[in-house]
Backbone as CSV, one residue per row, in Angstrom:
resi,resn,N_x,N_y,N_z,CA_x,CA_y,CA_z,C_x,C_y,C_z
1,UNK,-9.497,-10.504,-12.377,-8.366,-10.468,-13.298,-7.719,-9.094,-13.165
2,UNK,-6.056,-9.044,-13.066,-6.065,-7.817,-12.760,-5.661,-6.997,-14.430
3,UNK,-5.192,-5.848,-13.854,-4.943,-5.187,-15.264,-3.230,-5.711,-16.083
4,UNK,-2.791,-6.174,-15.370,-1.513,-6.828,-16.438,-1.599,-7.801,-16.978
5,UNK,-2.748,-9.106,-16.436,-3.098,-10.111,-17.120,-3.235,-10.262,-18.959
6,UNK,-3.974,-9.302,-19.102,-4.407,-9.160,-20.106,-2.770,-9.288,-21.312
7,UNK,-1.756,-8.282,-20.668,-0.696,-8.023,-21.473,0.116,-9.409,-21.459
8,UNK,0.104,-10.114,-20.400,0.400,-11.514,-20.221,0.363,-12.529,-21.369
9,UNK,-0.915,-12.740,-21.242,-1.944,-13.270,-22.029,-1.150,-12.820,-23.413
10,UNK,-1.693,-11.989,-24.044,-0.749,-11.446,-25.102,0.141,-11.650,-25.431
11,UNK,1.361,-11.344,-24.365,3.128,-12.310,-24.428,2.890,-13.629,-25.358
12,UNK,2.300,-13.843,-24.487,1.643,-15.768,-24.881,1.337,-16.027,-26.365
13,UNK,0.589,-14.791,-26.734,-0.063,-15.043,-28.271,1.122,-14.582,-28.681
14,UNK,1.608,-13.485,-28.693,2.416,-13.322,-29.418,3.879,-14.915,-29.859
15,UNK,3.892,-15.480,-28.533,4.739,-16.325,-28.454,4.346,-17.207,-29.664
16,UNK,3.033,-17.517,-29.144,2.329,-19.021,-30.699,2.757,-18.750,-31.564
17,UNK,2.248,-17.074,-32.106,2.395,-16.304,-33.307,3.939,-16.587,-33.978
18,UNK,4.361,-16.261,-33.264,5.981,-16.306,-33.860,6.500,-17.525,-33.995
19,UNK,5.852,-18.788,-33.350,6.570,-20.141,-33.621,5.631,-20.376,-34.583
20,UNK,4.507,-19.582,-35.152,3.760,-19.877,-36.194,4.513,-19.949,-37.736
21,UNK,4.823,-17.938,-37.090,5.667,-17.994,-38.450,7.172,-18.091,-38.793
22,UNK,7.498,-18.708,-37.893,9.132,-18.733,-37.668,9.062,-20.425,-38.459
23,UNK,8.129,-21.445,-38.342,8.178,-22.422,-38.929,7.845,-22.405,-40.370
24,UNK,7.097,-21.483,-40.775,6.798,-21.076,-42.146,8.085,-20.092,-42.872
25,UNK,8.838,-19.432,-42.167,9.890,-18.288,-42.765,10.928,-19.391,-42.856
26,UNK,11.200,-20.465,-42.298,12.518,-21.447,-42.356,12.140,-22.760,-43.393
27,UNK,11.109,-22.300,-43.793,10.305,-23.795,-44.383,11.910,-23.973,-45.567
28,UNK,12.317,-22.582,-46.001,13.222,-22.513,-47.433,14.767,-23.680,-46.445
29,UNK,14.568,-23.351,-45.527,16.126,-23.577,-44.851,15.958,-24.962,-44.320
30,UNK,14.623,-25.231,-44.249,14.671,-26.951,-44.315,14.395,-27.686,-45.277
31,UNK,14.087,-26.728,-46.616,14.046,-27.713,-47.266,15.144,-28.207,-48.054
32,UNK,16.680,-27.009,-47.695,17.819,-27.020,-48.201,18.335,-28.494,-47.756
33,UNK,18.931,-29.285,-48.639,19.612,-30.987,-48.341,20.756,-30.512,-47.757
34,UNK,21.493,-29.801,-47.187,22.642,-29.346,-47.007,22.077,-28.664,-45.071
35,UNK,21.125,-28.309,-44.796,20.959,-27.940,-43.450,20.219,-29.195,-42.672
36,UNK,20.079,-29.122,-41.515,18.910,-30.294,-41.172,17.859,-29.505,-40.397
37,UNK,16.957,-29.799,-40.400,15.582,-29.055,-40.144,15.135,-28.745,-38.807
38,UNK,15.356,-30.307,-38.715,15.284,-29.861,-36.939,16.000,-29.141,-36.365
39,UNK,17.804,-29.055,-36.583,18.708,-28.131,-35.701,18.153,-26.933,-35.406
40,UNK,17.558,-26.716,-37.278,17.119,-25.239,-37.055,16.039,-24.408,-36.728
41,UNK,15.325,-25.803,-36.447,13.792,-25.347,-35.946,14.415,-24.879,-34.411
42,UNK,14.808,-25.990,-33.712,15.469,-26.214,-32.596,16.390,-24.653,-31.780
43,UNK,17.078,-24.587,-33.051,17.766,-23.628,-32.550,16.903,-22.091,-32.453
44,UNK,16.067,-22.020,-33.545,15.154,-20.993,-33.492,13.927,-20.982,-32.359
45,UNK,13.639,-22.183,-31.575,12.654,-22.317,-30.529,13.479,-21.958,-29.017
46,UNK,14.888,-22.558,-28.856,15.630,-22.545,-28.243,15.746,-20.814,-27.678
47,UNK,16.078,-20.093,-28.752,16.361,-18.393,-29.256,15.020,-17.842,-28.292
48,UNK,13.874,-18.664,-29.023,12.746,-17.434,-29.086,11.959,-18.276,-27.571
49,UNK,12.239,-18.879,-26.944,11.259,-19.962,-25.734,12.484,-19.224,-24.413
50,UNK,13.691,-18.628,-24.855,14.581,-17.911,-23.817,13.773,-16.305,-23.754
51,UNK,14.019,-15.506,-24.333,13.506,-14.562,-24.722,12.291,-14.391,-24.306
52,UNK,10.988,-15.312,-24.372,9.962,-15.132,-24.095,10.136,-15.624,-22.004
53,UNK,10.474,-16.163,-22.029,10.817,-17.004,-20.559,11.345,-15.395,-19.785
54,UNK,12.506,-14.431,-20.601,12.924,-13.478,-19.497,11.749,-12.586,-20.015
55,UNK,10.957,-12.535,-20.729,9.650,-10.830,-20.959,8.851,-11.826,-20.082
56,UNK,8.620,-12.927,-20.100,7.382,-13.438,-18.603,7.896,-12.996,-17.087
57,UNK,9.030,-13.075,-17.028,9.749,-12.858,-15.578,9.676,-11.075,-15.418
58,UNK,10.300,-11.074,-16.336,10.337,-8.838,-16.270,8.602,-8.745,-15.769
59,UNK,7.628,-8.902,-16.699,6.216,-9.077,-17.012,6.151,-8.809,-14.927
60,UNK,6.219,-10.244,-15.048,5.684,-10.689,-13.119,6.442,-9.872,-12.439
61,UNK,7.699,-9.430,-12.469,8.246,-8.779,-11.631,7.635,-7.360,-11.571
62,UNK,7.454,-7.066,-12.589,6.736,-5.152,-13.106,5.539,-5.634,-12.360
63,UNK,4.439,-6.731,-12.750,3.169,-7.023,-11.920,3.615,-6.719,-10.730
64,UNK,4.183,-7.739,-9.646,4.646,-7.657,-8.528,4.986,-6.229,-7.844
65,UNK,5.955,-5.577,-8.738,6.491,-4.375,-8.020,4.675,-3.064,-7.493
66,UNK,4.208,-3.697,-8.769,2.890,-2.561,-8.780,1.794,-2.969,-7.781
67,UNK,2.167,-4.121,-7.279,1.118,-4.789,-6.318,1.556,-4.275,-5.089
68,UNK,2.640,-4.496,-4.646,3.958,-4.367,-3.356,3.239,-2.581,-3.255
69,UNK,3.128,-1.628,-4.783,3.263,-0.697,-4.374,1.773,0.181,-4.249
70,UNK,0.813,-0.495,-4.502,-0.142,-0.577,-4.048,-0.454,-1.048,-2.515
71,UNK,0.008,-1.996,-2.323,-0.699,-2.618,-1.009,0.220,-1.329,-0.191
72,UNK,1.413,-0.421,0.025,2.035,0.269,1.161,1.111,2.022,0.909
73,UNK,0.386,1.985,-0.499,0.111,3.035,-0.834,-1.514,3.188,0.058
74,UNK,-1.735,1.570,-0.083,-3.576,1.412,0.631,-3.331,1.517,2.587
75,UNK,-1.882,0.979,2.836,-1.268,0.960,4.697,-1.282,2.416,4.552
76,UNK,-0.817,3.450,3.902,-0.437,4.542,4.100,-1.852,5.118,4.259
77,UNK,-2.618,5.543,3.446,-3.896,5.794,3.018,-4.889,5.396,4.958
78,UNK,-4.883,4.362,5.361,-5.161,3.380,6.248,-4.777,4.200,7.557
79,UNK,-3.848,4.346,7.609,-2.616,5.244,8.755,-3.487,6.041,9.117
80,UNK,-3.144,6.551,7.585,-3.774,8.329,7.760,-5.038,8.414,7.922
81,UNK,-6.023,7.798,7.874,-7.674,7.871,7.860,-7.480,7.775,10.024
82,UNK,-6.636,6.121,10.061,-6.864,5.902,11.316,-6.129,7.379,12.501
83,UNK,-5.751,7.886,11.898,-4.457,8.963,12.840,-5.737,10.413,12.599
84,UNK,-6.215,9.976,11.450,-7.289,11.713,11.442,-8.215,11.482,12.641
85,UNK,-9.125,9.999,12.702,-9.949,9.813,12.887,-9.455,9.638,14.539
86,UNK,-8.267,9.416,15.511,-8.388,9.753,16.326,-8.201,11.212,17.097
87,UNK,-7.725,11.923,16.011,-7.210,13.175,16.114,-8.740,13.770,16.647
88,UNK,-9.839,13.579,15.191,-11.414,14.310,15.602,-11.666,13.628,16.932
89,UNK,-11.389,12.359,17.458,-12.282,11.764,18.813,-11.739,12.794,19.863
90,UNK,-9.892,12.646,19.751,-9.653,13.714,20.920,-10.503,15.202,21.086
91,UNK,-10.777,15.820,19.536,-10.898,17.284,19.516,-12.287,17.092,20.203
92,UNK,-13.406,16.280,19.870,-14.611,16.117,20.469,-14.901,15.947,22.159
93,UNK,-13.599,15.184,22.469,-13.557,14.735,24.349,-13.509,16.500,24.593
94,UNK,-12.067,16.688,24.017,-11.769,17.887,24.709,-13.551,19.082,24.062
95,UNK,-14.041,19.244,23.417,-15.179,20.417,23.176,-16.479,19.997,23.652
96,UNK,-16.506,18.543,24.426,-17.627,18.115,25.084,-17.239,18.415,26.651
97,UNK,-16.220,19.183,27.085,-15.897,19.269,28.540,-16.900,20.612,28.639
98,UNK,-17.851,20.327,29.597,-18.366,21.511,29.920,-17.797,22.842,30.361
99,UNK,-17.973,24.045,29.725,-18.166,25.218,30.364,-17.666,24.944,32.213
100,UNK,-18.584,24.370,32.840,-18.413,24.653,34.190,-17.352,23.879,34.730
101,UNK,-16.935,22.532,33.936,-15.810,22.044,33.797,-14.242,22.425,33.547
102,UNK,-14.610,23.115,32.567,-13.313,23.622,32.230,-12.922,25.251,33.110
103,UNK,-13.939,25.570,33.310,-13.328,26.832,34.610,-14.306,27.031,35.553
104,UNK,-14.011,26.201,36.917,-14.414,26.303,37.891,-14.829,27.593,38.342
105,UNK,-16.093,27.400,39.145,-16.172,28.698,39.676,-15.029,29.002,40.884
106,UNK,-14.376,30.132,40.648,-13.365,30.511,41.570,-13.638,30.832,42.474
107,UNK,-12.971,30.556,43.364,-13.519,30.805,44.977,-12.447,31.874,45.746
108,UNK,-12.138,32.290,46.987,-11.163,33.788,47.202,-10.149,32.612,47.126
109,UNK,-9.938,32.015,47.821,-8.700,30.916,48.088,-8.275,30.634,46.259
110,UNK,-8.815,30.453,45.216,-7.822,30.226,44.063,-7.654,31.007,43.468
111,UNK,-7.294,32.890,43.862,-7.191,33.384,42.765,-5.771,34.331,43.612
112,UNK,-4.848,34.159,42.579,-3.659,34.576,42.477,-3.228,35.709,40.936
113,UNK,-3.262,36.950,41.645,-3.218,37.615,40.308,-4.498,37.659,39.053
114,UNK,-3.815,37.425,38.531,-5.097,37.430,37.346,-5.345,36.038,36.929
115,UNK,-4.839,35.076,37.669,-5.371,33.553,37.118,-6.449,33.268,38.197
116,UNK,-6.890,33.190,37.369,-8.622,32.752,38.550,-8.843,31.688,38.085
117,UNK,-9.552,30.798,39.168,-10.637,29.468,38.366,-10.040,28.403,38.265
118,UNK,-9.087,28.703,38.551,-8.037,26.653,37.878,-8.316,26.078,39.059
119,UNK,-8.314,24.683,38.674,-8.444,23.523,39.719,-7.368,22.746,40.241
120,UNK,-6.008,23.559,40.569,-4.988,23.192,41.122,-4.776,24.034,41.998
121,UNK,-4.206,24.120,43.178,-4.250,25.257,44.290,-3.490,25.799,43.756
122,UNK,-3.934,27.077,44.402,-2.975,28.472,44.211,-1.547,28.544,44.538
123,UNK,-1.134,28.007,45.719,0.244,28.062,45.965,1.338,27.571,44.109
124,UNK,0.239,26.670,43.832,1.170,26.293,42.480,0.935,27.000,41.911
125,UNK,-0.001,27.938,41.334,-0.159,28.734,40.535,0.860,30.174,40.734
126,UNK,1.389,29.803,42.465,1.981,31.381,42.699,3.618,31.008,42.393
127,UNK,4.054,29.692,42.234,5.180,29.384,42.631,5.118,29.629,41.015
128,UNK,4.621,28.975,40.226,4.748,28.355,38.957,4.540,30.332,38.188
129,UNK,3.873,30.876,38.353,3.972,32.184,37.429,4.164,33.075,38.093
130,UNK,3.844,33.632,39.549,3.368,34.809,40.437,2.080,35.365,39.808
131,UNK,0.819,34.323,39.541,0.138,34.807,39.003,0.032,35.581,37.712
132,UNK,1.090,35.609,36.939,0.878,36.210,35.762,0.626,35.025,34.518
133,UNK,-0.379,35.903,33.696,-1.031,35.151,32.677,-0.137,34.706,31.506
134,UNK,0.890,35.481,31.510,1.766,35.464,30.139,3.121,35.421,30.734
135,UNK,3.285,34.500,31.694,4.878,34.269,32.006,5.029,33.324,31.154
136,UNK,6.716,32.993,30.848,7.260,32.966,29.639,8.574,31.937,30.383
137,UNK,8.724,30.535,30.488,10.186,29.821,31.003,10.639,29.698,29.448
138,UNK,11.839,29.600,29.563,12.829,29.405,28.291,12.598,27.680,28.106
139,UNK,12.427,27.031,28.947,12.170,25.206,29.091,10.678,25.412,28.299
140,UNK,10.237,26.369,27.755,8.604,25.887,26.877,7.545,26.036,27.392
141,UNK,7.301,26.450,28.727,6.396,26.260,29.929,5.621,27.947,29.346
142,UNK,4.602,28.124,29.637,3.817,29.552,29.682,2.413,29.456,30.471
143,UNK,2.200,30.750,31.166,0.973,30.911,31.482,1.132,30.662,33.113
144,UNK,0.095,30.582,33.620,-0.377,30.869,34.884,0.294,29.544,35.665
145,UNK,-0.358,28.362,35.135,-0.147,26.847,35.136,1.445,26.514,35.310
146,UNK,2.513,27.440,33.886,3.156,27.335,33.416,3.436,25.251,32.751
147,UNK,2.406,25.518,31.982,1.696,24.092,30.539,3.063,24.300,29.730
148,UNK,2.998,23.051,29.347,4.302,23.134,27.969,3.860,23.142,27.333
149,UNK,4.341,24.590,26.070,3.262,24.749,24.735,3.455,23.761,23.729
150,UNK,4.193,22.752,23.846,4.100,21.331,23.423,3.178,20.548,23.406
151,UNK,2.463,20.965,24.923,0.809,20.792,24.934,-0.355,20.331,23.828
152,UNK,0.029,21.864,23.704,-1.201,22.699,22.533,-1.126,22.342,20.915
153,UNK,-0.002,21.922,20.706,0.513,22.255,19.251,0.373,20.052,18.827
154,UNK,-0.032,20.293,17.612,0.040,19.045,16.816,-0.790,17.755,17.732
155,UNK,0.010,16.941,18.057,-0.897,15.981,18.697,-0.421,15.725,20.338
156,UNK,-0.533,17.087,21.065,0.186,17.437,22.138,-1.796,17.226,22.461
157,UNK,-1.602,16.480,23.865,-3.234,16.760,24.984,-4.196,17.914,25.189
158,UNK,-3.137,18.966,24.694,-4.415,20.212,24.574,-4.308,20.800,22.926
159,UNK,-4.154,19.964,22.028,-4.032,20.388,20.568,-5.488,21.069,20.538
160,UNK,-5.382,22.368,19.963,-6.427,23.093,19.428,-7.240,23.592,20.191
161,UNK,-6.509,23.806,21.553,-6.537,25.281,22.807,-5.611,26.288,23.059
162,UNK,-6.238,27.347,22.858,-5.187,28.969,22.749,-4.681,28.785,23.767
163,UNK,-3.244,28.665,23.814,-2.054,28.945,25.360,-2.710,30.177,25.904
164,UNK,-2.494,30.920,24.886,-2.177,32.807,25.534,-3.633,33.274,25.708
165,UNK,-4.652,32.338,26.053,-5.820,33.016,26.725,-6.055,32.463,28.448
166,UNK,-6.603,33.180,29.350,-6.504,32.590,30.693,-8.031,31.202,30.291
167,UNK,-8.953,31.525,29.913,-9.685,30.399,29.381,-8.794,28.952,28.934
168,UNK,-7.998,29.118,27.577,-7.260,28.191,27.323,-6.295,27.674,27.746
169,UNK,-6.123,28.424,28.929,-4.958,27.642,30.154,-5.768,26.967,31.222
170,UNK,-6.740,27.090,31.414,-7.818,27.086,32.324,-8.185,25.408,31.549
171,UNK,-8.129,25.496,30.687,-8.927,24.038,29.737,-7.817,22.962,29.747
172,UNK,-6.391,23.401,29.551,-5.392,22.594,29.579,-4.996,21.633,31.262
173,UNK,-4.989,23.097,31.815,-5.422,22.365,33.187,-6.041,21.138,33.457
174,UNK,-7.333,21.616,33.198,-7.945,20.426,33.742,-7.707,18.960,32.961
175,UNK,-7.553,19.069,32.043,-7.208,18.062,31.461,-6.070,17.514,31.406
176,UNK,-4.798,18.120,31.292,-4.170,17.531,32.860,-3.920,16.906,33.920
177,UNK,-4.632,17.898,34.547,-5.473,16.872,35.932,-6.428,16.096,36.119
178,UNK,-7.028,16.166,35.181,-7.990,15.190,35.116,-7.193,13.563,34.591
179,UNK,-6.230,13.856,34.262,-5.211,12.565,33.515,-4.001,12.383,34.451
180,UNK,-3.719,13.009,35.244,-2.540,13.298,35.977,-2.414,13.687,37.585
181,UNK,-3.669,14.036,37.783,-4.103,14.861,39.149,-3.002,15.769,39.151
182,UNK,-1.838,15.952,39.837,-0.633,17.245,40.310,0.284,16.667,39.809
183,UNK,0.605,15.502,39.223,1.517,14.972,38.775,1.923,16.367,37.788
184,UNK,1.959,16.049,36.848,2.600,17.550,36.125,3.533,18.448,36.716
185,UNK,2.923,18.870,37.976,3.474,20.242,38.930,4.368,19.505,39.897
186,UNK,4.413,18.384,40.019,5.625,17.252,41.041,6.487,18.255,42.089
187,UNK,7.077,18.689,41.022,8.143,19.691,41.438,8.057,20.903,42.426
188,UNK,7.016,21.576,42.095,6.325,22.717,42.668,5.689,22.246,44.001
189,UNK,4.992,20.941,44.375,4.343,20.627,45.638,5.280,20.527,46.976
């Protein structure tokens, strides 16, 4: 039963109630020889069976509206549990990538400048920054890789890895490539 029933219900009594005493308050006006009894029962049931007919409709509609606004309040609620809960699976893939995973041991051939260790050849790394850790494109791009810090931020593939560390460019990478192989760098090959 939900919680408006009850006030429903009530409408209802109240309704009896009043054809209770609405037949007892007119008893004087039917017993006048000059009115007729029924018109005025009639007309007084007529009055009060309208009246009660639009507080049942308002009633269901107020029910209704609170149901409607419940059920988008429980989808919303729903959303958001399901949108957190893939948010933690990503953060877990990405903090279960091993150490030796996420920065290769560098070998002489991949190190350009101060970016060492990434698992995309160097030529991209030389085209894409000249080796610098903190190059800067106006298109959003930074770092060695040059990653779009679109990446990193909100529910971007490397959400909740530091751009501006060579480690956290190093992590974006691979994951990346691990989803993309060179695709990303298209341009640069």
């Amino acid at each position: 039963m939900s919680k408006r029933t009850p006030r429903v219900i009530a409408a209802m009594l109240c309704c009896v109630t009043f054809l209770a005493t609405t037949s007892t308050a007119h008893a004087a006006k039917v017993a006048s020889p000059t009115t007729d009894p029924v018109s005025v029962l009639t007309a007084d049931a007529n009055a009060y069976g309208q009246a009660m007919i639009v507080a049942f409709w308002d009633e269901l509609a107020r029910y209704e509206a609170a149901r409607l606004e419940a059920e988008r309040v429980e989808a919303e609620r729903v959303a958001a549990e399901a949108e957190a809960a893939r948010l933690e699976a990503e953060r877990r893939r990405v903090a279960s990538l091993t150490p030796a995973r996420l920065s290769p041991t560098p070998s002489p051939l991949s190190t350009v400048g101060e970016c060492t260790g990434f698992v995309i050849p160097d030529y991209i790394i030389q085209r894409e920054s000249g080796g610098n850790p903190s190059a800067y494109n106006p298109s959003g791009a930074y770092g060695c890789a040059q990653t779009l810090l679109s990446h990193y931020s909100g529910s971007g593939v490397c959400a909740g890895i530091n751009p501006y560390t060579i480690e956290g460019q190093r992590a974006c990478v691979q994951i990346l490539y691990d989803r993309g192989g060179l695709a990303p760098w298209a341009a640069t090959r």
